[in-house]
N, C-alpha and C positions, 0 to 999 in steps of 0.2 A: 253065673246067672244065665239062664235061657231066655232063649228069645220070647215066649210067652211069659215069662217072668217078668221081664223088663216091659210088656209092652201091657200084664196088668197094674204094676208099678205104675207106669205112665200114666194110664186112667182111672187109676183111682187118684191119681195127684193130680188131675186137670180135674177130676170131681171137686176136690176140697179145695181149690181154687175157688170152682164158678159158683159154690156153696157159699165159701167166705167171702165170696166180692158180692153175691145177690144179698145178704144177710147185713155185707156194709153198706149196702145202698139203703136196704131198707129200715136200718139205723137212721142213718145221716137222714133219709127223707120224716122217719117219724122226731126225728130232732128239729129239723127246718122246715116238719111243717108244709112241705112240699117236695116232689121228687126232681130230680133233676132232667129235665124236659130240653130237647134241642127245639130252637127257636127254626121255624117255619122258613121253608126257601125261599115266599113272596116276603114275610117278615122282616127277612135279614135285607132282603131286596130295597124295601120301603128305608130301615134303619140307615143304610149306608145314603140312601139318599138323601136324607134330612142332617148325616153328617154334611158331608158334601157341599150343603147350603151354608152352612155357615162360615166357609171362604177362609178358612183357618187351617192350622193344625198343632198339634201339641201331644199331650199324652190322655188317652181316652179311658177310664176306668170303666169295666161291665162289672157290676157285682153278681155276687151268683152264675159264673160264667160257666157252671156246669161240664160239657163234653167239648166247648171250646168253639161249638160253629160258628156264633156269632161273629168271637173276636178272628177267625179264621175268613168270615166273607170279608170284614171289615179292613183286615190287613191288607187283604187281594183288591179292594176297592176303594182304598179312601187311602192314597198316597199321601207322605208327610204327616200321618197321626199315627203313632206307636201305640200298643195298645196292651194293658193291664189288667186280665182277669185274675179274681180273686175267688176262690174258692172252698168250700170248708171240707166236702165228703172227698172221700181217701179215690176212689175207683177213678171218677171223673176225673178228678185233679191230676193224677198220673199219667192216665190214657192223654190229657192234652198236651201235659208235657211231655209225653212221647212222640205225640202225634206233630208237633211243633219240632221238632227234627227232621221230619220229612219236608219243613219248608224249605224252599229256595233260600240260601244263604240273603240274599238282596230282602228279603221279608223277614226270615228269624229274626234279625236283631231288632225288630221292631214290635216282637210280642215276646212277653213275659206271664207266666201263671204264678200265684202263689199263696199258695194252702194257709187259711186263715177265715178269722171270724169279719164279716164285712161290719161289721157295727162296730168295731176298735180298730178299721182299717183307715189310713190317714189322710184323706182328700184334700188337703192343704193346697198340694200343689198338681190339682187333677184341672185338664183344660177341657174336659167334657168328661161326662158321665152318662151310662146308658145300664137300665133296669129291668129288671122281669122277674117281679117276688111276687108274694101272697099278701095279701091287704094289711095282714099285722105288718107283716116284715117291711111295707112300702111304707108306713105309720113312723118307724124307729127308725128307718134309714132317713128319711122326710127330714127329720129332727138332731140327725149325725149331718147332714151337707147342709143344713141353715147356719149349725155354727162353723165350717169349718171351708165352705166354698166361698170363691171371690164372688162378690156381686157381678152377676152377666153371665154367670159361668154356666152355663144348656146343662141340662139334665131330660133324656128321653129316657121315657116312661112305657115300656110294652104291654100292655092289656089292662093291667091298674093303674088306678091316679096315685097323684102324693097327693094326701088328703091335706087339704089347707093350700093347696098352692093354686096359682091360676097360670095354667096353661098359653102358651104363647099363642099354638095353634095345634090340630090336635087333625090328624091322619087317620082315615080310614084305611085300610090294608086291603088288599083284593082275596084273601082267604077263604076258607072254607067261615070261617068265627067271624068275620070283618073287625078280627081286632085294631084294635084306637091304639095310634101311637101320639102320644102325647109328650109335645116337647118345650120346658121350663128354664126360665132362669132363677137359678137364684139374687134370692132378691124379691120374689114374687111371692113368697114360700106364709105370707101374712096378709096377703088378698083370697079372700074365701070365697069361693064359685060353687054356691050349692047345687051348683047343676053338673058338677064335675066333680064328684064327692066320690065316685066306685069306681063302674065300668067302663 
C-alpha cells in the first residue's frame, strides 16, 4: 500500500468517525430532548461553591453529566466528595471517560462516569445531587429523588427548577444568562413555590 493510499485510508476513516459521532450526538440530543451543553466556567464556579457550603462530603451524583466539566471542576474543588456522573449519549460518555485518565492519580479515584438512563439510576445512597436538564426531564427526575433521597439530602438545580419543590435559597450566577442556581432539600419536594415554578 502507498503512502497516498494509506493517508486516503486515513481520511476517509476519521470522515466516518466525525459522521458517526455527529449523527450520535444528534440522536442521543433528539432522544433527551436536549443536547449535551458543557456547563459555563462562572457556573461551575458558583456550583462548587454552594457544594462547599454545605461542610460535608460523601458522593455527589450530576445527572446528565454530559462531557464531564462540571464533575471535572468539582473534583479539583470540593476535596472529600467523590463524584458520580451519569450519562446516556455514547460520544460524551467515552470522551469523559477518557478524559478522566488524564487526572492526577490523588483525583481519579474519586470520579466515576457511567453510561445509563438517569431516571432508573439509583440515588439511594447519593449525599448530594447536582442537575441541568430541560423542564420535562427536571419534572421525572423531581419525582425519582422524592422517593429514593434521604430527607436533607441538597439537590442543586442549574437553570431549571424542580417543579414542586421550594428552594432553600436560589443563586444568581454572574453569566452572560444570570442563570438561578437553585439549591433543595429533599424533603421539600411537597411545598409548592408558585413563584419558583420555571426559570
Amino acid at each position: 500500500m502507498t503512502l497516498e493510499m494509506i493517508r486516503q485510508t486515513a481520511g476517509a476513516s476519521l470522515g466516518i468517525a466525525a459522521l458517526c459521532g455527529t449523527l450520535s450526538i444528534v440522536y442521543s440530543s433528539w432522544r433527551n430532548g436536549i443536547s449535551p451543553m458543557p456547563t459555563s466556567a462562572l457556573v461551575r464556579r458558583e456550583v462548587a461553591r454552594e457544594l462547599r457550603k454545605l461542610g460535608a462530603c460523601g458522593t455527589l451524583v450530576e445527572t446528565g453529566s454530559g462531557w464531564g466539566t462540571l464533575v471535572f471542576h468539582l473534583v479539583r474543588t470540593c476535596p472529600g466528595w467523590h463524584m458520580v456522573g451519569i450519562e446516556n449519549s455514547p460520544l460524551p460518555f467515552w470522551y469523559s471517560r477518557l478524559a478522566r485518565r488524564l487526572l492526577p492519580a490523588r483525583l481519579r479515584h474519586r470520579v466515576r462516569f457511567e453510561r445509563g438512563d438517569l431516571f432508573r439510576f439509583s440515588y439511594a445512597h447519593a449525599d448530594a445531587v447536582v442537575c441541568y436538564l430541560h423542564p420535562a426531564a427536571m419534572k421525572r427526575l423531581g419525582a425519582a429523588l422524592k422517593e429514593q433521597l434521604s430527607p436533607g439530602t441538597p439537590v442543586l438545580a442549574v437553570f431549571f427548577a424542580l417543579p414542586g419543590w421550594q428552594p432553600v435559597r436560589v443563586v444568581t450566577c454572574r453569566d452572560l444568562y444570570r442563570t438561578k442556581l437553585r439549591v433543595y432539600e429533599a424533603g421539600s419536594e411537597n411545598i409548592v413555590s408558585p413563584t419558583d415554578a420555571g426559570f
